[in-house]
N, C-alpha and C positions, 0 to 999 in steps of 0.2 A: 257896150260893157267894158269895164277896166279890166286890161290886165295885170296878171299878178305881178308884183317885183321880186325879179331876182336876188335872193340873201348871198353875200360873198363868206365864204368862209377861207379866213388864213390860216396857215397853220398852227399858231397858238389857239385860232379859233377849236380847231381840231383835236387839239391839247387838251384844251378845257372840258371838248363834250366829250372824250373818250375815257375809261377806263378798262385796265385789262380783264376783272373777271366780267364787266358786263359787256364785253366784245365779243369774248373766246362762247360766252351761251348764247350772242345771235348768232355766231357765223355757227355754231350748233344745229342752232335750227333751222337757220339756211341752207345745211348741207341735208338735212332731214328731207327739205322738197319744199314745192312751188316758186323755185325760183329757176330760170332759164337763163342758159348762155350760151351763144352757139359761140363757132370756132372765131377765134382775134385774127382781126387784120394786120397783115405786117407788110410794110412795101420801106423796100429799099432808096432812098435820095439821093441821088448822085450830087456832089459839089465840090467843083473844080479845085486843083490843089489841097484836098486835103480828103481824109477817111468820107467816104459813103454817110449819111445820116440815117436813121431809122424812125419808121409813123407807126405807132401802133395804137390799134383803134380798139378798145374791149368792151363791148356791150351785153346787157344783160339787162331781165326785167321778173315783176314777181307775175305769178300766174293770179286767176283771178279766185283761186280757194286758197291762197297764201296769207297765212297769219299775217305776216308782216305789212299785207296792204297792197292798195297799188300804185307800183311804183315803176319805173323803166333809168336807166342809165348810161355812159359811158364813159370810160377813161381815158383818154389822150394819151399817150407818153410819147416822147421825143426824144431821141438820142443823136448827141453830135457831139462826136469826139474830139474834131474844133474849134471845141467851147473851151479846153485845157489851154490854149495859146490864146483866148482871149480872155482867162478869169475867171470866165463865165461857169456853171456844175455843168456838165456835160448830157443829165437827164433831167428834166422837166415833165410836168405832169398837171392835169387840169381834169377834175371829176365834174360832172354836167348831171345831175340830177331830176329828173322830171317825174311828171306824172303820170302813172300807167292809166288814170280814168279819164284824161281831157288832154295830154302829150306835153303843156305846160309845161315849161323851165321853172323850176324851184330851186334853186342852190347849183352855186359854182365854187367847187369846193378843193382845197389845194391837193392835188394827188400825189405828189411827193410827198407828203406824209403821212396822206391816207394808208397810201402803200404801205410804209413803214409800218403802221398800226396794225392791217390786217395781217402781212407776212407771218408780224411776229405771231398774233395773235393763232394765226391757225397750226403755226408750231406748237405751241401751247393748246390747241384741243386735240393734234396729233398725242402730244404726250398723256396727255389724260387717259388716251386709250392703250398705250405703247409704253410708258415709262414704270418703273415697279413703284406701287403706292408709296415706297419706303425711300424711294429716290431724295435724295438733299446733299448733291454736291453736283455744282452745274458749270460746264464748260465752256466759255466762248470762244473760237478760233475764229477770228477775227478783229477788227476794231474799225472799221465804216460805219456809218450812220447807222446800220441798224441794227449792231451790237447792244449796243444800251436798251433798244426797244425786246431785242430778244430775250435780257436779260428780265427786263421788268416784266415781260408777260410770262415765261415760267415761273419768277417770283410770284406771280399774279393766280398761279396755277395751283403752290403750294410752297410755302417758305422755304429757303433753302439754309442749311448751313454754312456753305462757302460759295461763291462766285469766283471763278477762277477767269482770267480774261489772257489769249494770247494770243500773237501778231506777230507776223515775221519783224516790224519794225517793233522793239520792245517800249522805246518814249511813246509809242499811239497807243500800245496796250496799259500803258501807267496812266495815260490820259482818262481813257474810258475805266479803269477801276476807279481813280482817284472820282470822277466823276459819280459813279455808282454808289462809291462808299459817302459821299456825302449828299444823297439820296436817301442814304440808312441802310443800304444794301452791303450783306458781308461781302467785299469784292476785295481781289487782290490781280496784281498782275504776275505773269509767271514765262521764263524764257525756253520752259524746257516742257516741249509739246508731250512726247511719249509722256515725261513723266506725270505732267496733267492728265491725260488721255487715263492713266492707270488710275488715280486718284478720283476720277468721275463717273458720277451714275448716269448723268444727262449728259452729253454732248453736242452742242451748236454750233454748227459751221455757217459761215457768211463770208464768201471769197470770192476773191476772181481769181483764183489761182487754175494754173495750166496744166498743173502737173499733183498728186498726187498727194495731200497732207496726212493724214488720217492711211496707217497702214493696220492691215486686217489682224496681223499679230501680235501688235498693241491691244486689241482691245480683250476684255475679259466678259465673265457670264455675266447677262442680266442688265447690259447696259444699254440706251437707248440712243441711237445716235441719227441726229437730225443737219439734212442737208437741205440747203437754202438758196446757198451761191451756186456758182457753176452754171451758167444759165443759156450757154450754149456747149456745140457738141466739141469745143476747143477746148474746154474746160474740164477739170477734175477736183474733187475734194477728198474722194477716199479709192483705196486700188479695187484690182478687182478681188484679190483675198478680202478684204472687207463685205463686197457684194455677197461671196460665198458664202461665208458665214454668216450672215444675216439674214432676219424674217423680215421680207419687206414690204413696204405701205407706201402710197405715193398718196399727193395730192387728187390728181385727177388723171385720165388717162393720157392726158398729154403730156404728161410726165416721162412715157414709153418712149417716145420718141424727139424728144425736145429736151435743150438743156444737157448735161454734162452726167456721169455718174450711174444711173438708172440707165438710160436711154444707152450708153455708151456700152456698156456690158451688157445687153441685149440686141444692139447692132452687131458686135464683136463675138455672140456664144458664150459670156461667160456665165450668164444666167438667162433663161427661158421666161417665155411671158405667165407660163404657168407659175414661178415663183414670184410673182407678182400677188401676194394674198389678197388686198384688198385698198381701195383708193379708200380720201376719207368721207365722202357722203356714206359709204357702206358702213362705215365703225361708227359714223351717228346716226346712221339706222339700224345698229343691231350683229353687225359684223362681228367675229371674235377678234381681238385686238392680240393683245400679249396669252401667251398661253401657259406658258412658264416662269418661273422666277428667273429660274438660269437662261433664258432663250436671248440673245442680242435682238433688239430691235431697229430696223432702221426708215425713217421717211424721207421722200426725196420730195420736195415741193420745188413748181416750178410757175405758180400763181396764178389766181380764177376769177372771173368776172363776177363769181356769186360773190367772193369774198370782199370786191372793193363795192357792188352794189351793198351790202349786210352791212356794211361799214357806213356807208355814207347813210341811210336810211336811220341808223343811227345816233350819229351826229344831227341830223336832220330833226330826231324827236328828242336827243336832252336837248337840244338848243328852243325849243319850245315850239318848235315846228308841228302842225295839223298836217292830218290822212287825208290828203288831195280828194 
């Protein structure tokens, strides 16, 4: 018998089969059920003369009453900080796609931008359930690669009036609006965080910041603000006043203890596992989300195997790919 040949997807391959509102309603229904992920492997590389490297293994598959089919997965990623002294991006990524009915390799598909795709994407069904229907002025704190995508998927979510984009470096923030704005997106760049901060209903953070962007007296009623960066427990994007005052949602439970923000102010007492209301498979099955107009919202994503599996299965069928 022949076997199947593997399809390579690059990342314009990826470009092409994804768009944001029809990403943000699979990984919907992904988070609904039949899809499994147990805990990611993470193992430290030692290499002489320079930072430690990082393998991290994330697997995931669909069950076999899962709309979506059967399917199994996993993602690669690779980090090596000794990539900066050779040129080279420092994190790589490789998604392996198979068949949940025969185990079959179907698609080897670029996971640096898969990633990209889903992160954004599940911020944007985060807010669907957390941002106020009326929300249209949207903030980026950041300018990394995955500013633009986060931008495009709340735009993807619900038009916005202004895109506001900021960055400790102000020339990468004019980068990424300038880039935006001629996408058709109202974006602008802006030097003065608080004062964006006051001017926004959404807020998107994507940093590696150590220390603290986003203070909790800045913000006012009613606004939604979404944490992305910060991905370990070295990390911060908003204080703990911010924690205080807010209603909060994570991604997944791993959220609690993993990553910067969430995790950090429950290690530290500032807030209790009980004000943790609800990850978000619970808000797309039925959870209460926002309760109020005036209530602050905030989600701390720290990223799921459901989501880069619901992605690639995706890709997998606009690219004109059959249910194994």
């Amino acid at each position: 018998m022949r076997a199947r040949s593997v399809r390579i997807f690059s990342a314009d391959d990826v470009d092409s089969a994804l768009d944001f509102p029809a990403l943000i309603d699979e990984l919907a229904e992904a988070m609904r059920g039949g899809f499994v992920a147990p805990h990611r492997h993470h193992h430290a590389i030692e290499r002489a003369g320079e930072a430690a490297a990082t393998h991290l293994l994330m697997p995931a598959w669909t069950e076999s009453a899962s709309r979506a089919g059967l399917y199994l997965g996993a993602k690669i990623v690779n980090v090596f900080p000794g990539n900066s002294a050779r040129g080279l991006p420092a994190v790589s990524g490789l998604y392996v796609l198979q068949s949940g009915r025969t185990g079959e390799t179907l698609a080897a598909i670029d996971g640096t931008r898969l990633t990209l795709w889903r992160t954004a994407a599940a911020s944007a069904l985060a807010a669907r359930h957390l941002a106020r229907p009326d929300a249209e002025r949207l903030l980026v704190v950041g300018a990394g690669a995955l500013a633009p995508f986060l931008a495009r998927a709340h735009a993807g979510l619900r038009p916005p009036k202004t895109i506001t984009v900021w960055n400790r470096s102000p020339v990468s923030a004019r980068h990424v609006a300038v880039a935006l704005a001629a996408a058709g997106l109202p974006a602008q760049a802006s030097e003065d965080l608080q004062g964006a901060v006051a001017e926004a209903d959404v807020i998107s953070c994507a940093t590696l910041s150590t220390a603290p962007l986003i203070e909790g007296r800045w913000l006012k009623p009613g606004q939604h603000l979404d944490l992305v960066g910060a991905y370990s427990m070295s990390m911060r994007e908003a204080d703990d006043e911010t924690l205080r005052r807010a209603y909060i949602f994570v991604d997944t439970e791993a959220a609690c203890t993993e990553g910067g923000d969430v995790a950090i102010g429950l290690a530290s007492g500032v807030i209790t596992r009980a004000e943790i209301a609800a990850d978000l498979p619970a808000l797309c099955r039925g959870a209460e989300g926002r309760r109020t107009a005036d209530e602050i919202t905030l989600f701390k994503s720290v990223g799921a195997a459901i989501e880069d599996l619901a992605a690639a299965i995706l890709v997998w069928r606009k690219a004109g790919g059959a249910e194994p």
